[in-house]
C-alpha positions in Angstrom: -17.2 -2.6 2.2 -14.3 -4.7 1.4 -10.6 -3.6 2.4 -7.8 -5.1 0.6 -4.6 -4.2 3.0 -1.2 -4.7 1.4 1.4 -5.2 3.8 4.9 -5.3 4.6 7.2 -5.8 7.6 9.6 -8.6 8.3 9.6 -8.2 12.1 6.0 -9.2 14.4 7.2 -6.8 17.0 7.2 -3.8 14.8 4.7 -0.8 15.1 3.7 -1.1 11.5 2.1 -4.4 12.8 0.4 -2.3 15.6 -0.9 -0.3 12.8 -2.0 -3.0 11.0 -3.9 -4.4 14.1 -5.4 -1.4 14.3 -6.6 -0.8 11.3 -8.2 -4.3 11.3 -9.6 -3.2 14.7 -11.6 -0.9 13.5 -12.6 -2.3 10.3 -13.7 -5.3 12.4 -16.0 -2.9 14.3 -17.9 -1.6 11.4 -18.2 -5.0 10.0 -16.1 -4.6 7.3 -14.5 -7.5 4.6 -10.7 -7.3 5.3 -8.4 -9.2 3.0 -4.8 -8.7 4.4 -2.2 -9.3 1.9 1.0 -9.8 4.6 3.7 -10.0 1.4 6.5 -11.1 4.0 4.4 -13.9 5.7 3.3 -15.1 1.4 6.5 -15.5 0.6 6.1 -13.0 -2.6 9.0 -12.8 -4.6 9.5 -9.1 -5.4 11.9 -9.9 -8.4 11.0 -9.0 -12.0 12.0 -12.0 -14.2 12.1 -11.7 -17.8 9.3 -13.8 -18.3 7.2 -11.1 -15.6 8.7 -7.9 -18.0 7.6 -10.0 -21.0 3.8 -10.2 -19.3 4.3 -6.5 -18.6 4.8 -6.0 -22.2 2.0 -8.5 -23.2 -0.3 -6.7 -20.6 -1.2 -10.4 -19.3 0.1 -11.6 -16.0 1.8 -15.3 -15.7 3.0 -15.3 -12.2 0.2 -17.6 -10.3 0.7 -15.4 -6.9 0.6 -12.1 -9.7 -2.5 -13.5 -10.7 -4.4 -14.2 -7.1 -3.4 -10.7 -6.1 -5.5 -9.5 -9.3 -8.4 -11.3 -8.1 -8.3 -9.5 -4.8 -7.5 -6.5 -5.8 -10.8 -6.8 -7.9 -12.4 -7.1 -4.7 -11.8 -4.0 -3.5 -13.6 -0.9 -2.6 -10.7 0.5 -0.6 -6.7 -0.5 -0.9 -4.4 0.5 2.1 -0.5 -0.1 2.2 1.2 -0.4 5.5 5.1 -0.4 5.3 7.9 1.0 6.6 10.2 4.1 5.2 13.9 2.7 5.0 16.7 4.8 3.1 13.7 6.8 2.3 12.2 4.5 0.2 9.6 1.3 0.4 11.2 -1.3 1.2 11.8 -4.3 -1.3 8.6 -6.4 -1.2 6.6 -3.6 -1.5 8.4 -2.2 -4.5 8.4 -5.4 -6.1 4.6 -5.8 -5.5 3.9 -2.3 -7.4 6.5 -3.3 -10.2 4.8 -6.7 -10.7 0.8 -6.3 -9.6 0.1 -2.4 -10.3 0.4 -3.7 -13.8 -1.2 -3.0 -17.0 -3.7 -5.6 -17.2 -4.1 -6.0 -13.5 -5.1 -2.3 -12.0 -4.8 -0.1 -15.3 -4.7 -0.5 -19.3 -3.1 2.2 -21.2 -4.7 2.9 -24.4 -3.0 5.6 -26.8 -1.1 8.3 -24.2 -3.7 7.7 -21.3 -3.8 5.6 -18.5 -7.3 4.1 -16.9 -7.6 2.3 -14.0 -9.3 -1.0 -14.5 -10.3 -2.1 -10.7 -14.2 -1.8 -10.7 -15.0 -1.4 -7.3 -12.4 0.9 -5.8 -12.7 4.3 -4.2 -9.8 5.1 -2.3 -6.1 4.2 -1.7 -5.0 5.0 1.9 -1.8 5.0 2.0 0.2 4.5 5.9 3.6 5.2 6.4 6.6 4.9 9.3 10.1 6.3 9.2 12.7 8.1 11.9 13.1 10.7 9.8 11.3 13.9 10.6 8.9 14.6 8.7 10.2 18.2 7.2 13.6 16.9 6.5 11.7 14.2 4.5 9.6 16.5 2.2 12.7 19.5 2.0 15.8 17.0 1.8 15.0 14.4 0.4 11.7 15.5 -1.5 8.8 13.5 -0.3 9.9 10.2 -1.9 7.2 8.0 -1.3 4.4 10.6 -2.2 6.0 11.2 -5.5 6.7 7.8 -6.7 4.1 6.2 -5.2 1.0 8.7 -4.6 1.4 10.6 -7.6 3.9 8.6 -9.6 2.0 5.1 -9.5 -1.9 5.7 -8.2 -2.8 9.3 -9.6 -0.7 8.5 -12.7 -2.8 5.8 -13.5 -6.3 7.3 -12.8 -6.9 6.9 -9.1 -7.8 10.2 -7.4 -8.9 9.5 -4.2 -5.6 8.8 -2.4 -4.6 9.8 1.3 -1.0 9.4 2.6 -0.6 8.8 6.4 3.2 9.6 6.9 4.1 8.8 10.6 7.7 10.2 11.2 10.6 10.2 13.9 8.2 7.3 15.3 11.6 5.5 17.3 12.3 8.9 18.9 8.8 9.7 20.1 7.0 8.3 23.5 5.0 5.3 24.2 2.0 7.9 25.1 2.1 9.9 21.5 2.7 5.5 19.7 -1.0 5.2 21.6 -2.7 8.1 20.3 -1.7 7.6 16.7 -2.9 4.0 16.7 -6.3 4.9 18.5 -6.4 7.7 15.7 -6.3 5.4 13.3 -8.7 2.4 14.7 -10.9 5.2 15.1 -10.8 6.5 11.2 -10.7 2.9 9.7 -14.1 2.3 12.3 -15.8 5.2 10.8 -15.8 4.1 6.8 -19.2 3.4 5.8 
């Protein structure tokens, strides 16, 4: 299978890298494809121009790193997105890259009121998530943010139904020993795909 992993994190130290490693781990061990698409290490530029909203509205991409994106997203029999929760939100490059590659065009065309998803090969969207905030605070306060604008809002909108959310929370307040266990979870899960 072939993994396209869209990531995001500004800082190598950070334990969304550690994720990312161990995802890759474990693909690695069941011989898997992995394309990692690091957007801070690209140098993507999350801004929507008005040339990029005029491509929206034309429902053909002109931005050359838009367009390589497409290409490996096409690839792709399973998308995962690694980032960070900050404010309660994605952060910037990762917003930017749904706003100007989960495009009509690119992973979806909308004919008359319906949305279809246009990537041939995919089967699943994993979705992998840190923040500090605790986890029930996040879903009763401030309403599960990134589920609803991104799992439902973006992904199920447009068609996609096999999505799982992997929401990682108070992850500077807990110990070293519990950091482990969640990233040998992981390796372990992204080994098993077959």
């Amino acid at each position: 299978m072939t993994f396209v992993i869209v990531f995001t994190h500004p800082y190598p130290q950070s334990f969304c890298h550690s994720i990312l490693d161990s995802v890759c781990r474990g693909l690695g061990s069941g011989n898997h494809i992995v394309d990692v698409i690091h957007l801070d290490n690209e140098g993507f530029n999350p801004v929507m121009s008005a040339t990029d909203l005029q491509a929206y509205k034309d429902r053909k991409p002109v931005d050359a790193q838009v367009l390589s994106y497409k290409h490996r997203l096409e690839q792709a029999d399973h998308l995962v997105f690694i980032f960070p929760i900050w404010w309660e939100l994605m952060p910037a490059l990762m917003k930017g890259f749904i706003e100007k590659v989960i495009f009509p065009g690119v992973v979806y065309e909308q004919k008359a009121n319906a949305m279809h998803p246009t990537l041939p090969l995919l089967k699943h969207i994993t979705v992998i998530t840190t923040m500090d905030t605790h986890s029930l605070v996040y879903r009763l306060v401030y309403g599960n943010a990134v589920r609803r604008a991104l799992v439902w809002g973006t992904f199920w909108k447009i068609g996609y139904r096999r999505i799982s959310w992997i929401a990682l929370s108070r992850v500077p307040r807990v110990s070293n020993q519990r950091r482990r266990r969640w990233l040998q979870k992981i390796e372990k899960r992204f080994s098993n795909y077959r």
